[in-house]
C-alpha positions as CSV (number, residue, x, y, z in Angstrom):
1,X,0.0,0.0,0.0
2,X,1.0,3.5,-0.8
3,X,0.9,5.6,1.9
4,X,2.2,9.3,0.2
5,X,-0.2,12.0,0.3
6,X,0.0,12.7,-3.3
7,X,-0.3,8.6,-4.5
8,X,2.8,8.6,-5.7
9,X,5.9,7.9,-3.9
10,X,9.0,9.5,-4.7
11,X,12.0,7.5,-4.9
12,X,14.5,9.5,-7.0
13,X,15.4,11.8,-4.2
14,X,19.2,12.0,-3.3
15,X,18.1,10.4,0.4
16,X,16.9,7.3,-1.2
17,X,19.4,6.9,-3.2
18,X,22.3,7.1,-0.6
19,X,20.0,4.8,1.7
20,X,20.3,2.4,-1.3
21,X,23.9,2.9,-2.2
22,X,24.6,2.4,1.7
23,X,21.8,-0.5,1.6
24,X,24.0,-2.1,-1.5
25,X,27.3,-1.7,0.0
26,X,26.2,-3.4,3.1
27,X,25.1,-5.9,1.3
28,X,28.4,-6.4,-1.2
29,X,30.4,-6.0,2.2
30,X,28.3,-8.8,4.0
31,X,28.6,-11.4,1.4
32,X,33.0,-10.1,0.6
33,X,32.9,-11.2,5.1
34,X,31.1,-14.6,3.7
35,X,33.2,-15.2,0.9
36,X,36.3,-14.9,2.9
37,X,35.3,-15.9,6.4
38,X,33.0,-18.3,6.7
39,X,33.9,-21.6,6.3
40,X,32.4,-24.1,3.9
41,X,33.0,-27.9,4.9
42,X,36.4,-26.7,6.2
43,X,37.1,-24.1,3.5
44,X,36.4,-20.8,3.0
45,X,34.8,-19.6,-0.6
46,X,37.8,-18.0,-1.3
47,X,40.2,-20.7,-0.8
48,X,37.7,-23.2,-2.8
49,X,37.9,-20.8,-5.6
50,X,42.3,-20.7,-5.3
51,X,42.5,-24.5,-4.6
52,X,39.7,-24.7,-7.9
53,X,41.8,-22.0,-9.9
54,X,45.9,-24.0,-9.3
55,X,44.6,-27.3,-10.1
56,X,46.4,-28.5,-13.3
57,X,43.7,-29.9,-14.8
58,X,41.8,-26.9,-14.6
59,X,44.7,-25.0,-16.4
60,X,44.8,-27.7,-19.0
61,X,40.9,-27.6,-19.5
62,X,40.7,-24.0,-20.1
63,X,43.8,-24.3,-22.3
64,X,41.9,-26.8,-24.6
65,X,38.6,-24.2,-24.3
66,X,40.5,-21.6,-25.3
67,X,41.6,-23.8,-28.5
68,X,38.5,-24.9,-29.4
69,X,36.9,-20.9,-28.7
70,X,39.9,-20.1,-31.5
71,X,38.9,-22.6,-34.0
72,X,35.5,-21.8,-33.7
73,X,36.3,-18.1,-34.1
74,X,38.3,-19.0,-37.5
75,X,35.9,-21.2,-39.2
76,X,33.4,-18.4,-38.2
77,X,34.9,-15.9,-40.3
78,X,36.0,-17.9,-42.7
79,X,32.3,-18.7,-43.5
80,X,31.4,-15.6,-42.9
81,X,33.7,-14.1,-45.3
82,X,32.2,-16.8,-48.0
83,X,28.9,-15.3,-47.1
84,X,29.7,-11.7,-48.2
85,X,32.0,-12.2,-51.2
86,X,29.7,-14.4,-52.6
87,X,27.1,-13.1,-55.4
88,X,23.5,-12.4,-54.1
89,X,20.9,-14.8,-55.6
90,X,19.0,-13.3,-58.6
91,X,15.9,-14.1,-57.1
């Protein structure tokens, strides 16, 4: 329910918006405290994410994505560039 006088609430004041800049920092600051404090099955996010980030086979995975990303890159423009230098049907 909408409780201001004229029916229309309005938001885009500078207050409201520092109450939700503040509102969203407190919120980026809780879950950064999370991330790096609390401890998941022994582990904290952050050292998940390091122990997830220097495992070889990790490194060797996103080597072959980034392989396969490149030859799918290349065969794009090369069909891409058949597309345009070819004639336009006469239909």
């Amino acid at each position: 329910m909408n409780w201001a006088p004229s029916g229309e609430a309005d938001y885009d004041t500078p207050a409201m918006k520092t109450a939700w800049r503040l509102f969203d920092l407190f919120t980026l600051g809780f879950a950064a405290l999370g991330f790096f404090y609390v401890p998941l099955c022994g582990r904290t996010g952050y050292e998940h994410v390091h122990a997830f980030a220097t495992n070889p086979r990790v490194r060797e995975f996103a080597a072959g994505m980034v392989d396969a990303a490149r030859q799918l890159r290349s065969e794009a423009r090369s069909r891409l560039r058949e597309v345009v230098s070819s004639p336009p049907d006469p239909d």
